[in-house]
Each structure stands twice: as C-alpha cells, then as structure tokens.
C-alpha positions as CSV (number, residue, x, y, z in Angstrom):
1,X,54.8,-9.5,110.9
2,X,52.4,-9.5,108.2
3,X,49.8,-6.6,107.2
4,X,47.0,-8.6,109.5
5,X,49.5,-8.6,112.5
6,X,50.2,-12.1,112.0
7,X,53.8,-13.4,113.2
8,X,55.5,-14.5,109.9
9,X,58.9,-15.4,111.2
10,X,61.3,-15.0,114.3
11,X,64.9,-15.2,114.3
12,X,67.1,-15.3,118.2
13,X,70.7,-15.7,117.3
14,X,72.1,-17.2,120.7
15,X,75.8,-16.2,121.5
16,X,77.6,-16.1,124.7
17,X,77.4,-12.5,124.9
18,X,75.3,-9.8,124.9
19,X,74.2,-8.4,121.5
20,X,71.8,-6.0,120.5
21,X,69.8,-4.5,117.4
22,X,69.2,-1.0,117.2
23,X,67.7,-0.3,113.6
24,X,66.7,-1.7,110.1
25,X,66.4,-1.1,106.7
26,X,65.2,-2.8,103.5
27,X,66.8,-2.5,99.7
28,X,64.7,-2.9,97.1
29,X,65.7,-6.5,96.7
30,X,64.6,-7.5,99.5
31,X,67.7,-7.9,101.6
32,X,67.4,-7.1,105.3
33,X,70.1,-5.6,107.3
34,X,70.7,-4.6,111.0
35,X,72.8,-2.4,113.2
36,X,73.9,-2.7,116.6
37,X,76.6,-3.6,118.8
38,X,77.7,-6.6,120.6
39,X,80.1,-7.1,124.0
40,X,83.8,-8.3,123.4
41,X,85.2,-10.4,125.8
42,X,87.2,-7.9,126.8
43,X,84.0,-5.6,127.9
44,X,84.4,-3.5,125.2
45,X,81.4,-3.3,121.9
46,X,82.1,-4.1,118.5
47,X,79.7,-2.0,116.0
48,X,77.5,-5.2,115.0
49,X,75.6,-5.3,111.5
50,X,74.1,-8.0,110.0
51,X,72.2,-9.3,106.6
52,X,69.3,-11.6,106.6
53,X,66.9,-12.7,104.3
54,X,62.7,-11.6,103.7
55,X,62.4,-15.3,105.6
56,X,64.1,-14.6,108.4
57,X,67.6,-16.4,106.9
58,X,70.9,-14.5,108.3
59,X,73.3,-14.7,105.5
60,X,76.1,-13.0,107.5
61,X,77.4,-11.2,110.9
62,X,80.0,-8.8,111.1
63,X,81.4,-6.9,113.7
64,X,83.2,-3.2,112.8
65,X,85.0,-0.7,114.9
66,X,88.6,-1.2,116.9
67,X,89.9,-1.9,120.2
68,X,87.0,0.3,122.6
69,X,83.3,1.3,122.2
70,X,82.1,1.4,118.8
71,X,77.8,0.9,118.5
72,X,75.3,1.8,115.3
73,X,72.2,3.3,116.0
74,X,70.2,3.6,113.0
75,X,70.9,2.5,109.3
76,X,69.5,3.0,105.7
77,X,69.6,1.8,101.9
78,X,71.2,4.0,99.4
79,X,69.7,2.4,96.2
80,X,73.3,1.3,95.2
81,X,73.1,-2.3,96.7
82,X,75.0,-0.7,100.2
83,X,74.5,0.8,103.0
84,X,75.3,3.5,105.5
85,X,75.3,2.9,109.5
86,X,75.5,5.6,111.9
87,X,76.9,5.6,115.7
88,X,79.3,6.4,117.8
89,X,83.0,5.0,118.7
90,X,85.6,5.6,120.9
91,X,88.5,3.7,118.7
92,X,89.2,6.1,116.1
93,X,90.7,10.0,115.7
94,X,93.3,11.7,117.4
95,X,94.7,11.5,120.8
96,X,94.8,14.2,123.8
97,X,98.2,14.5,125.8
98,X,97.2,11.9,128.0
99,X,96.4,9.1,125.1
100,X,92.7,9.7,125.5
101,X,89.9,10.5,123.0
102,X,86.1,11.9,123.1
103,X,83.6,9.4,121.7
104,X,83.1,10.3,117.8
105,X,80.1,10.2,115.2
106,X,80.7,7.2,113.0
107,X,79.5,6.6,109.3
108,X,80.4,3.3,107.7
109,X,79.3,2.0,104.3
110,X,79.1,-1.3,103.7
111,X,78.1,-3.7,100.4
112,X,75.5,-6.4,100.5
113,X,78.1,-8.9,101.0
114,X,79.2,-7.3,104.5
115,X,82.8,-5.3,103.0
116,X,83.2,-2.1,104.4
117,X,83.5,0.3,101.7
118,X,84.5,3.4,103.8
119,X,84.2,4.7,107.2
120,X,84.6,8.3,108.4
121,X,84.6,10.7,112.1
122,X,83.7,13.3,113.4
123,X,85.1,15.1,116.4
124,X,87.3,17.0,118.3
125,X,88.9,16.3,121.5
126,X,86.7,19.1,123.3
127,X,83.7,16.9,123.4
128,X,82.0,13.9,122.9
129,X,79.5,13.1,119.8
130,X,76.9,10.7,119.4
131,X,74.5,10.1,116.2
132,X,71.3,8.1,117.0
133,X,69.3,8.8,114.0
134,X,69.9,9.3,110.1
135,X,67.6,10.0,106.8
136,X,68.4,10.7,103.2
137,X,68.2,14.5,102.0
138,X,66.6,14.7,98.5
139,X,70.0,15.6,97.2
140,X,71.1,12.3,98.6
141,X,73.2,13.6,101.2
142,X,72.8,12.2,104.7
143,X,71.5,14.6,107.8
144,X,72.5,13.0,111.7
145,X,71.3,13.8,114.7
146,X,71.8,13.3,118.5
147,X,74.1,14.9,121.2
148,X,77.5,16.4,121.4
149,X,78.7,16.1,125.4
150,X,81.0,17.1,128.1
151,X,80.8,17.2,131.9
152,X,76.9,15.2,132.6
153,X,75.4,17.8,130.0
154,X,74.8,17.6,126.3
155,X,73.3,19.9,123.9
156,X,71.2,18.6,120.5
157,X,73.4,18.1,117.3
158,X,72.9,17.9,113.7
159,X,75.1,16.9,111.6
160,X,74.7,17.2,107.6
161,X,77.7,15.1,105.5
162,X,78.0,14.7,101.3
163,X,76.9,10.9,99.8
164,X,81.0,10.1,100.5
165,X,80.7,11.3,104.1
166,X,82.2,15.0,103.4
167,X,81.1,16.7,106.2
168,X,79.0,20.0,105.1
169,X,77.9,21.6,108.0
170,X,77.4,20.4,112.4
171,X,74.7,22.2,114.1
172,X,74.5,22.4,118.2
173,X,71.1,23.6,120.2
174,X,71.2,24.4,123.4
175,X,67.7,23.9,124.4
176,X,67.5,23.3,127.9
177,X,70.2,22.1,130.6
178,X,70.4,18.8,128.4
179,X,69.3,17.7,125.1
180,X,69.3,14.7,122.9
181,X,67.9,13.8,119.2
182,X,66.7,10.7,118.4
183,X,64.6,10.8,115.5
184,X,64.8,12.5,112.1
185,X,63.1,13.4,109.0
186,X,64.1,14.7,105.9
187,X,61.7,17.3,103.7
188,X,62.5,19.8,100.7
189,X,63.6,22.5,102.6
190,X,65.2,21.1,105.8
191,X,64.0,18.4,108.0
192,X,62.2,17.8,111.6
193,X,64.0,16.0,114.5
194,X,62.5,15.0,117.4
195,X,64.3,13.8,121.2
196,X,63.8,15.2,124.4
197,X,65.0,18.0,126.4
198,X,65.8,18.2,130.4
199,X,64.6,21.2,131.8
200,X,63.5,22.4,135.4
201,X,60.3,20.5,135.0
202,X,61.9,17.2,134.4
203,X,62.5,15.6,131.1
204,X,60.5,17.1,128.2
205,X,59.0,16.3,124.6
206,X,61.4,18.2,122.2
207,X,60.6,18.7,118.5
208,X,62.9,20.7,116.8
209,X,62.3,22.1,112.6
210,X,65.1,23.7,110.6
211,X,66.0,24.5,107.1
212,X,68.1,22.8,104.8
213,X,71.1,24.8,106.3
214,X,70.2,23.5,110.2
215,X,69.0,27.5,111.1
C-alpha cells in the first residue's frame, strides 16, 4: 500500500493447506520476508518463512522445524543480509520419562537465500514457552516476549538472548490469574511490552516497563 492508501500490489499464494503469515520485516535492500506456519499433511505446522520482492515477487518458501508444532510469530532484519524469527515448537529439546516435551521458544537465523544459519531453545520440561514478539536492543541483542504455561494458566515472559542466541537473562510476571505479551519495544534503558492480563474483571489491557535487566 502506498503513502496515499493506494493498493500497490497483492500476492495470495494458493496451496492445499492452510498457511498463515504472522509478521514482516524489511532489509535495507529492499528484500521482504515473512514468518508463519503452515499445516502438514500430517496435522502437524511447519515454521513457514518466506522472501518476496518490493513488487510483490516471492523468490522462495521454506518451511523449518521437525516432526510436531513449530510456528514464528514475529521477525526482524539484522543489517547483515539475515534474519532472526521467533516462535515456538514442540520438535526440539529434551524428553520427559514418558517421551514428551513442553512447547519451547525458538530463534532461527536465516540468510537472504532461505539457509538456516542457526537455530536455538529454550525450556525446561516444567513448562511450556511461547515468544510472540521480538525487537533489537541497542547493543544488538534480541529481547522476546510472551507466555511461559502450565495447567490453563500462563504468566508474562521476557526473555533477553546475545546476537548468537546466548541466552542472558528469562523474566516471569505474574500479573494476574493469566498473562500474555504480545508486543515489544526496545529503549536505552530497558524496553516496554504490551499484552493483556485476565483478571476477575475479565481480560484486561496490560502494559508492562522494565529496565535493561527485565526488573
């Protein structure tokens, strides 16, 4: 969409199953790529990203994770010519006694030419993690928010990982009976998140500020 509102382009890939986008980002090239996740037939969700052009071309579709859930929610330039995805999956980390695993924060890099440079978890088989949100610190290191879950309730989480996806620091807020983050902002000294909170009165606005620590 242009400046005026006019509609410059649309692109609908059509594909037997369903497939979503969940965020976007620019380089400074001009090369557009998307997150997501799209339906196996086996019912499980691939992590989907995808590169297209400033006219609405796609150059490429690729689909990451393993045999179960895998999804990326948000996505952003790292000046370099790659990028880093956020999400969740159930494929990857270690196993309970009973072959199970709780749903983990992924990170994945990939290059403009859709190989995956790394990909890293985080977990524990206590509860279950989500990111929905990510933004570049000033120092270049990556803050991620959203929920870590157990039992129908979920407290907010903030996670704060190196530019290699070293993890530095997971916050938890327990701001109500259930919270979630699903936006986030960096700034010098910390950043503001922003999600909701369910409380008595129903589901609530929540806006949370922190330093660059997460207290």
């Amino acid at each position: 969409i242009s400046a005026s509102g006019e509609v410059l382009w649309e692109a609908v890939d059509e594909t037997p199953l369903d497939q979503e986008l969940h965020a976007v980002a620019v380089d400074a090239s001009g090369s557009i790529m998307a997150t997501g996740r799209a339906v196996s037939f086996s019912g499980s969700t691939d992590l989907l990203v995808a590169r297209y052009s400033l006219d609405g071309q796609q150059s490429w579709i690729n689909f990451l994770g393993g045999g179960d859930h895998d999804e990326g929610r948000s996505i952003v330039s790292t000046g370099d010519g790659s990028f880093i995805i956020a999400g969740h999956s159930l494929s990857f980390g270690p196993v309970d006694g009973l072959g199970q695993r709780r749903e983990r924060v992924l990170l994945a890099k990939v290059d403009l030419g859709g190989d995956t440079l790394w990909t890293r978890t985080y977990g524990d088989l206590d509860q279950g993690r989500r990111a929905y949100a990510m933004a570049i610190a000033q120092n270049d290191d990556l803050l991620l928010t959203g929920e870590r879950y157990t039992s129908g309730s979920s407290d907010a989480l903030v996670l704060r990982v190196d530019p290699n996806g070293g993890l530095l620091w997971e916050r938890v807020f327990d701001l109500g009976d259930t919270e979630r983050l699903l936006g986030v902002q960096a700034l010098e000294d910390g950043f503001i998140s922003c999600g909701w909170a369910f409380e008595a009165m129903g589901r609530q606005v929540l806006l949370i500020r922190r330093n660059a620590d997460g207290f």
